[in-house]
Each structure stands twice: as C-alpha cells, then as structure tokens.
N, C-alpha and C positions, 0 to 999 in steps of 0.2 A: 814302359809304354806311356806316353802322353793321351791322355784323354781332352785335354781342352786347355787353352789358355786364355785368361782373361785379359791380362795384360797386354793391351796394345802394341806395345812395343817389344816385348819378348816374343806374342804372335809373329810379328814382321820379323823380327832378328832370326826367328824357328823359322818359318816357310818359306818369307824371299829372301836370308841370308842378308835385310839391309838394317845394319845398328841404329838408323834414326830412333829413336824414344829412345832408348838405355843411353844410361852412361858411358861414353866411349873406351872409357879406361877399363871397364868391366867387359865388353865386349868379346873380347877372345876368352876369358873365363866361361861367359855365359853360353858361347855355344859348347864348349868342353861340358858344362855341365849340362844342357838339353841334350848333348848327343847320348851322356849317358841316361840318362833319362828315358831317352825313348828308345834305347836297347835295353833296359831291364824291364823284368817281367814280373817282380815281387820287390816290395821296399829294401829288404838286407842287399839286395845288386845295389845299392847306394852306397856300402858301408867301406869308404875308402878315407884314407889318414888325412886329405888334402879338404874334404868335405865335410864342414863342422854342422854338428847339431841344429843350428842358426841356416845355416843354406839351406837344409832339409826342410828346414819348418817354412822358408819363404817358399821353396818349392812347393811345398804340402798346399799351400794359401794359396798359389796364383793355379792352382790344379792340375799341376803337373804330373802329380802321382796316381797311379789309376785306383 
C-alpha cells in the first residue's frame, strides 16, 4: 500500500502513468515496482529475488512503504 510520494516524478509516473521526471530507461522497472508496492499490505510482500535491498531502501525513502 503506498501512503505518499514525494518524489515528483515517481508521483506523476504513479497517478498519470507519464515518465517525465524519472529516467526513461527505468521507467517500465518503476512501475513494475509501484504496482507492487501498492498491492502489498506488509513489507515481506516485497521480498522477491529481482528486488535488491537497495530498491527497498530508495522505496522506504521516497515513502512508499506504509
């Protein structure tokens, strides 16, 4: 579940689905990782092999974890 993001550009990427602000190469990553994001409901619904410690923690930062 997503409670808030700060991040301007992640915000926009999350709500109107438009990549301006992120990096475009990361783009189809980053929604892969909001979707799951805001389908889990406890931090371990994170815990998949393709998602390093490092994503979580930028995740954790821009408050994406509830």
């Amino acid at each position: 579940m997503i409670r808030s993001i700060r991040h301007k550009g992640l915000k926009r990427l999350y709500e109107d689905d438009d990549p301006r602000g992120v990096i475009s190469e990361h783009a189809d990553k980053l929604r892969d990782i909001l979707a799951r994001l805001d389908a889990s409901m406890v931090p371990s619904d994170m815990d998949l092999i393709h998602l390093t410690p490092a994503v979580l923690f930028c995740a954790s930062a821009f408050s994406l974890l509830a």
